[in-house]
KOLGU-4560 file (N, C-alpha, C; in nm, 3 decimals, padded with zeros to 5 digits):
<recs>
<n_xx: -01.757 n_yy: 00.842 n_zz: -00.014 ca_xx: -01.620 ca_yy: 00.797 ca_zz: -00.020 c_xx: -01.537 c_yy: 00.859 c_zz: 00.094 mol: A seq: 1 type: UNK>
<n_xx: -01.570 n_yy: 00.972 n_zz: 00.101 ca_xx: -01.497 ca_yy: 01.060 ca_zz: 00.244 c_xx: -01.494 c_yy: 00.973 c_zz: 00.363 mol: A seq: 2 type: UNK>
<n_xx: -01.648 n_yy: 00.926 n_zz: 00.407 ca_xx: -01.644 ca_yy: 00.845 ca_zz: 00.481 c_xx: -01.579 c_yy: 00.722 c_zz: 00.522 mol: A seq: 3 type: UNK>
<n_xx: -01.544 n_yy: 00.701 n_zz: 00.394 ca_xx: -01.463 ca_yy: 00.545 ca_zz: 00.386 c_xx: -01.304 c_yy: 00.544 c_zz: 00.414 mol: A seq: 4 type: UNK>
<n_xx: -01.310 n_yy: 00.652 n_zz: 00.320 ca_xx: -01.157 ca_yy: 00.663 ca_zz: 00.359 c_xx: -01.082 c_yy: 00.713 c_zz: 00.537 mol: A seq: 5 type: UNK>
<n_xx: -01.178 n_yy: 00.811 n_zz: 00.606 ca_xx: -01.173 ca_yy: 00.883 ca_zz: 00.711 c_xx: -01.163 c_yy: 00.711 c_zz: 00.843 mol: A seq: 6 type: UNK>
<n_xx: -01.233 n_yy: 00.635 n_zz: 00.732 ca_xx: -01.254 ca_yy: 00.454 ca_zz: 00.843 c_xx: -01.110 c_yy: 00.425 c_zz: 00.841 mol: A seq: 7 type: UNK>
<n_xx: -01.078 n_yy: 00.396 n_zz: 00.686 ca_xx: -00.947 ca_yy: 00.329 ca_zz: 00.638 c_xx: -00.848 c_yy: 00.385 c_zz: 00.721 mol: A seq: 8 type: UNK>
<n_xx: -00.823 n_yy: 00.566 n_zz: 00.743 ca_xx: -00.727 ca_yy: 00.572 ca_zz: 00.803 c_xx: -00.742 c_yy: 00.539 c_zz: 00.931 mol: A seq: 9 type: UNK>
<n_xx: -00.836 n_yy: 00.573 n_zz: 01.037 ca_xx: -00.846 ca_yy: 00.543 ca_zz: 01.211 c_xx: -00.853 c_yy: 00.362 c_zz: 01.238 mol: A seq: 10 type: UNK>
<n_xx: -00.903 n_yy: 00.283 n_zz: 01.108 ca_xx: -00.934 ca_yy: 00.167 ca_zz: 01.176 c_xx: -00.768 c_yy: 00.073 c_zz: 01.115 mol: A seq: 11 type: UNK>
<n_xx: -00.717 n_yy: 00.122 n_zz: 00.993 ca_xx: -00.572 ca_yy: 00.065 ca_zz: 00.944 c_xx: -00.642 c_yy: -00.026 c_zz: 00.831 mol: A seq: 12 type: UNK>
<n_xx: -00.738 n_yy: 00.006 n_zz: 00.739 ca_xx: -00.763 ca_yy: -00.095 ca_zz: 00.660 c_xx: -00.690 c_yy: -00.070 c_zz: 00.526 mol: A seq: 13 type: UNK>
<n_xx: -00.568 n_yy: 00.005 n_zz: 00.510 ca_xx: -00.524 ca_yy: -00.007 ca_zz: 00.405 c_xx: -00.423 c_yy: -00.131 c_zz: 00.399 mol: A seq: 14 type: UNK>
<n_xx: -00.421 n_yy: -00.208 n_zz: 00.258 ca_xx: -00.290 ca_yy: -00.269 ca_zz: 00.287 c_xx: -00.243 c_yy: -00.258 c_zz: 00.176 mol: A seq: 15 type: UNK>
<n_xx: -00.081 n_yy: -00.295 n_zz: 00.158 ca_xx: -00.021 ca_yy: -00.319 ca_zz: -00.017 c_xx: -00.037 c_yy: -00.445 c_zz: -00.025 mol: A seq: 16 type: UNK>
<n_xx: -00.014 n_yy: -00.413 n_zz: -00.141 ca_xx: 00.068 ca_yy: -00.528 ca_zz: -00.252 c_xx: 00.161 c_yy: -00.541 c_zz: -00.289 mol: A seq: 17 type: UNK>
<n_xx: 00.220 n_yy: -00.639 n_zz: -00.346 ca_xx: 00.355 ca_yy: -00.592 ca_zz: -00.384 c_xx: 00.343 c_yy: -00.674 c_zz: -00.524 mol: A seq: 18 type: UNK>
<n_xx: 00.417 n_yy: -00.631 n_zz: -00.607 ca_xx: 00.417 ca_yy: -00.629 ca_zz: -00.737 c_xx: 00.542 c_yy: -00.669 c_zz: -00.791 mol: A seq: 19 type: UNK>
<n_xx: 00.609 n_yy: -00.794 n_zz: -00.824 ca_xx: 00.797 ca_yy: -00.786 ca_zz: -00.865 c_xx: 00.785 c_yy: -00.745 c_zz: -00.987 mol: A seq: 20 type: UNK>
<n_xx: 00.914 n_yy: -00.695 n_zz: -00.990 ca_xx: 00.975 ca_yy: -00.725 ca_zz: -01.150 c_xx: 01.089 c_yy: -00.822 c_zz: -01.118 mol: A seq: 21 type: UNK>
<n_xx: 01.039 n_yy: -00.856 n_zz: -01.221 ca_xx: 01.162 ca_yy: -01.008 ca_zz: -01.252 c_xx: 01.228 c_yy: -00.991 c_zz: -01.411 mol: A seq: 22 type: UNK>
<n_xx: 01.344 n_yy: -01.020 n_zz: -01.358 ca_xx: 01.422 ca_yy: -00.980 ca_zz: -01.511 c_xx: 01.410 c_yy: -01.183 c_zz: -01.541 mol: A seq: 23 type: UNK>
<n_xx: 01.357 n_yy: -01.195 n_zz: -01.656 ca_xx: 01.289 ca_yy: -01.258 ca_zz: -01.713 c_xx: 01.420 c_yy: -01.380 c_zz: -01.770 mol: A seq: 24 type: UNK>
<n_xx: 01.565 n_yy: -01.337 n_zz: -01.799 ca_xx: 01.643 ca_yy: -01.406 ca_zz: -01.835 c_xx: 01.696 c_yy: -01.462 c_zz: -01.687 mol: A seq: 25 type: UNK>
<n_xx: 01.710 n_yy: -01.409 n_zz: -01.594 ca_xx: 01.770 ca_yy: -01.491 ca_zz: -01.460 c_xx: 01.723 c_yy: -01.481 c_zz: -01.344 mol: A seq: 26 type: UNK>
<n_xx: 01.570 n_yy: -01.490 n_zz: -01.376 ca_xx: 01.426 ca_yy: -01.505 ca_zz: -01.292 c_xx: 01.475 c_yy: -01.449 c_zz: -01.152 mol: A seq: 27 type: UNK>
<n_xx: 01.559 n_yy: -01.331 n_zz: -01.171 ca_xx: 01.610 ca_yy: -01.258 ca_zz: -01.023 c_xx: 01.479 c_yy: -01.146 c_zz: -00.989 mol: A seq: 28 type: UNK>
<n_xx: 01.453 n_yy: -01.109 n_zz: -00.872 ca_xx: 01.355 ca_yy: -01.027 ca_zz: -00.865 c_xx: 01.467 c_yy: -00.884 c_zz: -00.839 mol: A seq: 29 type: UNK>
<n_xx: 01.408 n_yy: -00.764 n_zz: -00.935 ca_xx: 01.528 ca_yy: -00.681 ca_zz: -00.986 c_xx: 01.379 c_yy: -00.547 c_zz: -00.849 mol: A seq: 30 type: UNK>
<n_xx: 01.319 n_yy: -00.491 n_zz: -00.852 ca_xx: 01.233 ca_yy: -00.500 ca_zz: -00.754 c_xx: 01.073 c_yy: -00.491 c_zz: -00.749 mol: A seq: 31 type: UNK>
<n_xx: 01.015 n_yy: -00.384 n_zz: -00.690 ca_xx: 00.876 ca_yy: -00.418 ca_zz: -00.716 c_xx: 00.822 c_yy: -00.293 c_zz: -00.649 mol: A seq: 32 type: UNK>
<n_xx: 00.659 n_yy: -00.296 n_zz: -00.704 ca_xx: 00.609 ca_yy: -00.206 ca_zz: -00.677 c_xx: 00.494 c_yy: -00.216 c_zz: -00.567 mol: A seq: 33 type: UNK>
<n_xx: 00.448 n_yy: -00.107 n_zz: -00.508 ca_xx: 00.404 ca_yy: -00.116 ca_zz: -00.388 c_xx: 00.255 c_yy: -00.087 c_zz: -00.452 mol: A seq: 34 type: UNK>
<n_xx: 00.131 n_yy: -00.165 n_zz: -00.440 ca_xx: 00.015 ca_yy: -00.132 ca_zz: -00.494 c_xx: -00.115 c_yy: -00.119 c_zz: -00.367 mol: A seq: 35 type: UNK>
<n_xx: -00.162 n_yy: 00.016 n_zz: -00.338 ca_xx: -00.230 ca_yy: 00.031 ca_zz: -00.230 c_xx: -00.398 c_yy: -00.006 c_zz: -00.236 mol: A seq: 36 type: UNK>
<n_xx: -00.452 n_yy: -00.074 n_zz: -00.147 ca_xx: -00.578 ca_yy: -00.114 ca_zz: -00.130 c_xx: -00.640 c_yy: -00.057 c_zz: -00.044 mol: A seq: 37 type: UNK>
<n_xx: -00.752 n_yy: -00.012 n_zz: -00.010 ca_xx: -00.856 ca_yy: -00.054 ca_zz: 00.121 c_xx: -00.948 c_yy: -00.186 c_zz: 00.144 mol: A seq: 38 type: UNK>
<n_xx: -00.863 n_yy: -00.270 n_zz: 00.170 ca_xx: -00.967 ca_yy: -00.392 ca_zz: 00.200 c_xx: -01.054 c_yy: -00.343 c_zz: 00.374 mol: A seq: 39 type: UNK>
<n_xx: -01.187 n_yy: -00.362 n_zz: 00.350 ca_xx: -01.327 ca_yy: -00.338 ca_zz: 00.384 c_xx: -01.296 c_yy: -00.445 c_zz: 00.502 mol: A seq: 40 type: UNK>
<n_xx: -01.386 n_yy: -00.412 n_zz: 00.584 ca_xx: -01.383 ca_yy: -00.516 ca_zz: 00.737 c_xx: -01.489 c_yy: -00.667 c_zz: 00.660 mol: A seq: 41 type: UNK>
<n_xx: -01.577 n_yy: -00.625 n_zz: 00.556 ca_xx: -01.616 ca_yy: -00.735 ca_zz: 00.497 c_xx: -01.537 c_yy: -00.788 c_zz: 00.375 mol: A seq: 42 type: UNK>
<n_xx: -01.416 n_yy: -00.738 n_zz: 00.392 ca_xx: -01.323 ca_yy: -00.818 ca_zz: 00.267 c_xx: -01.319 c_yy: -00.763 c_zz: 00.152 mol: A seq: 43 type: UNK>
<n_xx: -01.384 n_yy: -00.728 n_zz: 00.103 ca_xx: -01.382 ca_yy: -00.624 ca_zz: -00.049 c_xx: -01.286 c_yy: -00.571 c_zz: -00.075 mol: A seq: 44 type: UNK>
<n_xx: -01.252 n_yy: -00.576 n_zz: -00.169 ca_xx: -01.157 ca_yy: -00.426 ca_zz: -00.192 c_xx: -01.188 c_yy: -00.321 c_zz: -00.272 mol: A seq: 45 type: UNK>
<n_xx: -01.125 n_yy: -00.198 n_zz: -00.245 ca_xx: -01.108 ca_yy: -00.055 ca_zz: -00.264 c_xx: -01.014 c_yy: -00.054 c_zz: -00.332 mol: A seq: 46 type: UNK>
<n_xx: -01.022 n_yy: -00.017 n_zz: -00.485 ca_xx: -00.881 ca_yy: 00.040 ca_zz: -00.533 c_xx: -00.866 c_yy: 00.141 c_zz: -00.569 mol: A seq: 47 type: UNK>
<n_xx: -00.729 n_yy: 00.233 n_zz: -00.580 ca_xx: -00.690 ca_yy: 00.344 ca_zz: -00.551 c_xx: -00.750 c_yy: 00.435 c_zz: -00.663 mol: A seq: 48 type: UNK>
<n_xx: -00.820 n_yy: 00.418 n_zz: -00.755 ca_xx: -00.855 ca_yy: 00.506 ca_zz: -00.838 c_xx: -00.996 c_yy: 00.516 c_zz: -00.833 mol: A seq: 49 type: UNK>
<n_xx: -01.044 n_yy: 00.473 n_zz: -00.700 ca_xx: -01.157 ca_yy: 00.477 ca_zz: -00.649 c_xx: -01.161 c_yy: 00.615 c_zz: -00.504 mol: A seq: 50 type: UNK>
<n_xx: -01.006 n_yy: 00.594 n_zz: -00.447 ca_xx: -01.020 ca_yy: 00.644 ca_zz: -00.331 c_xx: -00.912 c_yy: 00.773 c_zz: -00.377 mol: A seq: 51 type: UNK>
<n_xx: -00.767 n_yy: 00.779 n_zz: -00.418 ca_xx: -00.688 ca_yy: 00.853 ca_zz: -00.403 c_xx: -00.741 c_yy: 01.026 c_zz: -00.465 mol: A seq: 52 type: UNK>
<n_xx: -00.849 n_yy: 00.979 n_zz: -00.566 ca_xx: -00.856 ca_yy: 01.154 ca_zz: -00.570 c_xx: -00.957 c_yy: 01.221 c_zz: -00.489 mol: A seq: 53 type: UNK>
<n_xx: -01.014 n_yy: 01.116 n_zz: -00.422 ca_xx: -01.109 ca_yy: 01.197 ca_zz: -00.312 c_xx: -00.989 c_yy: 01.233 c_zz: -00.201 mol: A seq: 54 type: UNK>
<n_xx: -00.927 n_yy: 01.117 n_zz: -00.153 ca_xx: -00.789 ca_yy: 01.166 ca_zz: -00.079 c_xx: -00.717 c_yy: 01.284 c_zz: -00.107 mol: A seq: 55 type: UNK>
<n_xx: -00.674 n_yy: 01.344 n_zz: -00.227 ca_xx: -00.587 ca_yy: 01.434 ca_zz: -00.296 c_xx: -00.713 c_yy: 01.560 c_zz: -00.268 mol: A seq: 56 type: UNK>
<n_xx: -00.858 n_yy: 01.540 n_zz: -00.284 ca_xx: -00.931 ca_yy: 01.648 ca_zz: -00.254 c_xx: -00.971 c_yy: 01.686 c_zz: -00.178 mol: A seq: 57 type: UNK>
<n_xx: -00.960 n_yy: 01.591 n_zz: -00.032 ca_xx: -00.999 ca_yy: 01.657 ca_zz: 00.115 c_xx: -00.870 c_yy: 01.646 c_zz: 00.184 mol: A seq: 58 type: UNK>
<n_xx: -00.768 n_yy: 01.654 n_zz: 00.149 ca_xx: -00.671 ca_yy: 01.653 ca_zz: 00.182 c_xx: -00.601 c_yy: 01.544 c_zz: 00.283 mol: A seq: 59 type: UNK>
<n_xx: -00.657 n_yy: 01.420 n_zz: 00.271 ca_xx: -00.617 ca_yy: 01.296 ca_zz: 00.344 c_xx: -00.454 c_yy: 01.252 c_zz: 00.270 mol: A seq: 60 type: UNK>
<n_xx: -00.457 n_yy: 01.248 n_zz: 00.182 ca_xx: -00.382 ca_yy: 01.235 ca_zz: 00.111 c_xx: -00.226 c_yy: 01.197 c_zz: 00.187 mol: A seq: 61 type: UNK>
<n_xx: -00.189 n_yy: 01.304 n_zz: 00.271 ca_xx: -00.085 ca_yy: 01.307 ca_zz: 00.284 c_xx: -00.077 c_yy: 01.207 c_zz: 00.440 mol: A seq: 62 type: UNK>
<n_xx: -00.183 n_yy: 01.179 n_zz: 00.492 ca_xx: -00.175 ca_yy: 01.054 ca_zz: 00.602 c_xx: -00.142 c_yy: 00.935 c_zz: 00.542 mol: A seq: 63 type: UNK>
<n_xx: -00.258 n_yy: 00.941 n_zz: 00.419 ca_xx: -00.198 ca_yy: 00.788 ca_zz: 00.371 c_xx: -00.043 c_yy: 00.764 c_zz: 00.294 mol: A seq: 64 type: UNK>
<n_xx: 00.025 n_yy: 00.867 n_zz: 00.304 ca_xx: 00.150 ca_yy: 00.860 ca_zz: 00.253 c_xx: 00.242 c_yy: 00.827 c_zz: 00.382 mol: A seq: 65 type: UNK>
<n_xx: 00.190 n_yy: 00.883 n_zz: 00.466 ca_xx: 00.263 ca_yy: 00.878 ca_zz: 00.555 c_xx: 00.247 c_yy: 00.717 c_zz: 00.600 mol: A seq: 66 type: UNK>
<n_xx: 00.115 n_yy: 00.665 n_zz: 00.633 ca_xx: 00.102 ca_yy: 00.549 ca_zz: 00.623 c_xx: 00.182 c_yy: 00.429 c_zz: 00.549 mol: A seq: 67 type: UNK>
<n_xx: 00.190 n_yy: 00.477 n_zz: 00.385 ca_xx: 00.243 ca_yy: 00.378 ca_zz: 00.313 c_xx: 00.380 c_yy: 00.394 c_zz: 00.333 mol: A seq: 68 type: UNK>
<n_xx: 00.479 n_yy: 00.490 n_zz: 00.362 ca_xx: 00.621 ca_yy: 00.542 ca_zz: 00.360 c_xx: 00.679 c_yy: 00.446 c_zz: 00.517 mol: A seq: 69 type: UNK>
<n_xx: 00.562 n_yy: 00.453 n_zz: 00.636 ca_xx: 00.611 ca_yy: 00.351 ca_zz: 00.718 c_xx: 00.572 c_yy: 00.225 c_zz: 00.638 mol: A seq: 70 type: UNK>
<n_xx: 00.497 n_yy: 00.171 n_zz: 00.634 ca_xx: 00.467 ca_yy: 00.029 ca_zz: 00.617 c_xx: 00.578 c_yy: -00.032 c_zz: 00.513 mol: A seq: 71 type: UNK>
<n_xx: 00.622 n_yy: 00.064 n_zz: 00.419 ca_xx: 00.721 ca_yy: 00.037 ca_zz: 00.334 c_xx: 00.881 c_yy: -00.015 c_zz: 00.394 mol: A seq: 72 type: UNK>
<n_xx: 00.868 n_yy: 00.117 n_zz: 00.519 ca_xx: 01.024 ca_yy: 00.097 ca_zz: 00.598 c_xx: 01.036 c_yy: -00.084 c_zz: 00.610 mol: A seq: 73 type: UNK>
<n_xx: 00.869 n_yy: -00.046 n_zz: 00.712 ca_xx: 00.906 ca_yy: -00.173 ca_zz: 00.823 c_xx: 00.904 c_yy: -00.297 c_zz: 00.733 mol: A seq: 74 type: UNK>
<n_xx: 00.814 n_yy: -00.307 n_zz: 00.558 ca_xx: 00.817 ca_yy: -00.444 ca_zz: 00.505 c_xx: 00.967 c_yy: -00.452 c_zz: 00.486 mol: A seq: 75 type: UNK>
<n_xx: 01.053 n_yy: -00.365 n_zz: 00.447 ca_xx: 01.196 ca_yy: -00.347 ca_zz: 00.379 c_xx: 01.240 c_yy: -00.449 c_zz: 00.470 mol: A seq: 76 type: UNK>
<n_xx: 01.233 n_yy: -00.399 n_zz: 00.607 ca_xx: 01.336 ca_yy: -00.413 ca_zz: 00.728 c_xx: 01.283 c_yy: -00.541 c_zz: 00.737 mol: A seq: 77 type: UNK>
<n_xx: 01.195 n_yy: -00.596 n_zz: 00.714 ca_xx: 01.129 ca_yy: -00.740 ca_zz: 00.724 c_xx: 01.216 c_yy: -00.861 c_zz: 00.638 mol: A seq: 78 type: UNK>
<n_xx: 01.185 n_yy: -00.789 n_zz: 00.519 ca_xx: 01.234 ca_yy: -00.879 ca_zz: 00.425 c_xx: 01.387 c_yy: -00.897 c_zz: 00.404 mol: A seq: 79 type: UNK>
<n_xx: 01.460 n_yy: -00.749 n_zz: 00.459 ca_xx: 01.620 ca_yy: -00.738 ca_zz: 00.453 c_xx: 01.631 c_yy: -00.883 c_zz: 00.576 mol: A seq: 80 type: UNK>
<n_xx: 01.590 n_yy: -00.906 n_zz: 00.640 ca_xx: 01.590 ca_yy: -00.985 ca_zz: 00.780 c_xx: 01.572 c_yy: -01.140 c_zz: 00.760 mol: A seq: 81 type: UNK>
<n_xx: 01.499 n_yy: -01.137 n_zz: 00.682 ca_xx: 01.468 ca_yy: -01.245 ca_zz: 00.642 c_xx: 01.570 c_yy: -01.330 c_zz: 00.509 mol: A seq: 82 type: UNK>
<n_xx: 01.561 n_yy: -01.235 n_zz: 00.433 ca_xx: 01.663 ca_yy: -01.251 ca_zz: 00.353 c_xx: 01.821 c_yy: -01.210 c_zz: 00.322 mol: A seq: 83 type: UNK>
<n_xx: 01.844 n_yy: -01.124 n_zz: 00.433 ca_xx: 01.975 ca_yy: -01.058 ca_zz: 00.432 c_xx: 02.046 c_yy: -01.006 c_zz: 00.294 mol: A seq: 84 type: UNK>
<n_xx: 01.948 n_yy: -00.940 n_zz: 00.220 ca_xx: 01.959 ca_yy: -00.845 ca_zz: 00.093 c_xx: 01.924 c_yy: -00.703 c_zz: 00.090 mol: A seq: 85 type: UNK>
</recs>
């Protein structure tokens, strides 16, 4: 798993998800959650309760935060842009 993850971070194969909440009476999206993957150069996916405590134990951990904390900015700044919300 070390190995995999040590790929994920140098090659960028993590990606999110995103997850809404929708308040259910005025189908508004109130917001959502960010759900992290390693999709594989052959497509598969990796999910986080596969990878994050090997992360948390060789201490990768804190790249892929750093990772997800940008990707988060720049989807924000995406979607504020797009949607002007």
């Amino acid at each position: 798993m070390q190995h995999l993850i040590k790929e994920a971070i140098q090659k960028g194969l993590f990606v999110l998800y995103y997850q809404p909440k929708i308040d259910l009476e005025t189908k508004k999206v109130l917001s959502a959650e960010a759900l992290i993957r390693i999709q594989k150069q052959d497509g598969s996916i990796i999910y986080p309760n596969d990878f994050i405590p090997a992360s948390e134990k060789n201490g990768d951990i804190a790249k892929i935060d750093k990772w997800v904390f940008k990707r988060l900015v720049d989807d924000a700044r995406y979607i504020h842009m797009l949607t002007g919300e």
